[in-house]
VMD Tcl script that draws the C-alpha trace (Angstrom):
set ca {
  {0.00 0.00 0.00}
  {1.38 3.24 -1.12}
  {1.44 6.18 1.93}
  {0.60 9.74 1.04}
  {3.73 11.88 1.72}
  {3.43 13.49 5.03}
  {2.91 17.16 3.99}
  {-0.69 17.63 1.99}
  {-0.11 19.46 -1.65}
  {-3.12 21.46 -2.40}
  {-3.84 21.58 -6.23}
  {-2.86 24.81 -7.89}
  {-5.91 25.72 -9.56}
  {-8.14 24.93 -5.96}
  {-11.00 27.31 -5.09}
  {-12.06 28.42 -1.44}
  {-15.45 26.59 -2.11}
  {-13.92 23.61 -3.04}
  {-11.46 23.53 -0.43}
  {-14.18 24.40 1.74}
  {-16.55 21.49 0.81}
  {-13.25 19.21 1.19}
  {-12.70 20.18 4.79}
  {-16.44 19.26 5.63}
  {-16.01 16.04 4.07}
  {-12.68 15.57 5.85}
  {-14.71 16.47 9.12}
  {-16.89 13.74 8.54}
  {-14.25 11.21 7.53}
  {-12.50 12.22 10.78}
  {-15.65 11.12 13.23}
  {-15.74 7.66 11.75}
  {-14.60 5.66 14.57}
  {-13.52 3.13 12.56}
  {-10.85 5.18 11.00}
  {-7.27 4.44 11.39}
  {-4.64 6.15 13.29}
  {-2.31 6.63 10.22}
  {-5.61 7.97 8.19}
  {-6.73 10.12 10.46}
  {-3.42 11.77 10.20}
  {-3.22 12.13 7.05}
  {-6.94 13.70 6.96}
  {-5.62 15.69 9.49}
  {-2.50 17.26 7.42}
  {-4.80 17.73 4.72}
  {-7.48 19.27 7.04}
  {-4.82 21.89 8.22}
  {-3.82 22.54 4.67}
  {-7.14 23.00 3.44}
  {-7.75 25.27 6.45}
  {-4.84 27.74 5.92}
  {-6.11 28.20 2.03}
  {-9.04 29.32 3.24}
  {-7.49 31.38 5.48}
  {-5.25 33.16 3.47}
  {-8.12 33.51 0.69}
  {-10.34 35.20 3.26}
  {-7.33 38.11 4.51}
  {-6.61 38.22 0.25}
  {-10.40 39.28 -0.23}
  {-10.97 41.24 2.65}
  {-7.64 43.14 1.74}
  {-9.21 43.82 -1.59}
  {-12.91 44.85 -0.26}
  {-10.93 47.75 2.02}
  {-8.67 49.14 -1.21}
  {-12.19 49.05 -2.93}
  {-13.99 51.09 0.16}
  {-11.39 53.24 0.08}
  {-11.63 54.85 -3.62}
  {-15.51 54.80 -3.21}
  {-17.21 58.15 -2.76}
  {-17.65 59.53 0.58}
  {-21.05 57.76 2.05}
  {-19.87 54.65 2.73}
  {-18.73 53.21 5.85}
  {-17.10 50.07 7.34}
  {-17.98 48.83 10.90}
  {-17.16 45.51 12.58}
  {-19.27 42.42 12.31}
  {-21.46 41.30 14.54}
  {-19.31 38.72 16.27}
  {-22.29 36.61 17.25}
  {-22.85 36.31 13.27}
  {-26.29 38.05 13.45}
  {-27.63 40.31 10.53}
  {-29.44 42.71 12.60}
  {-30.15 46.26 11.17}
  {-29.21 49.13 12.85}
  {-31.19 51.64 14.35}
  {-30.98 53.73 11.97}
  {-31.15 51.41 9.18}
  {-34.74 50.09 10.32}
  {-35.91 53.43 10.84}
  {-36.50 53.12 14.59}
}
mol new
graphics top color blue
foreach p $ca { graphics top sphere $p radius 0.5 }
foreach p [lrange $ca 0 end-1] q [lrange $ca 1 end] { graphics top cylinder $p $q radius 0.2 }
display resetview
């Protein structure tokens, strides 16, 4: 039986939502009980790999949403997300 080499190579032409719909199944693979040490690592490496992709494709966009913001007309403005994740209008957005 052939092993995977210990470090995970992530195909060049990957997209976040593919690497995203890889880690879920990855996730799943991982709560199999029945799953081997040995392949759990190596979903494990790959899991991490995966994860840092999506990491760095995240800070890439959100580095090119604030150079967009910032040549836009006066009018718009940036504030933090909601860290709970909810979409609740402001105030002054509902008209309350």
């Amino acid at each position: 039986m052939a092993r995977a080499s210990s470090k995970a190579s992530l195909p060049k032409n990957l997209t976040f939502e593919a690497a995203l719909a890889r880690l879920q199944e990855i996730v799943e693979e991982l709560e199999d009980p029945e799953k081997g040490l040995e392949a759990s690592l190596e979903l494990f490496e790959e899991g991490v790999a995966l994860s840092r992709f999506c990491r760095g494709k995240i800070d890439e966009i959100q580095k090119r949403v604030e150079v967009v913001l910032k040549e836009t007309p006066e009018g718009f403005a940036t504030r933090e997300l909601d860290a709970t994740g909810g979409d609740e209008p402001d105030e002054e957005e509902s008209g309350a």
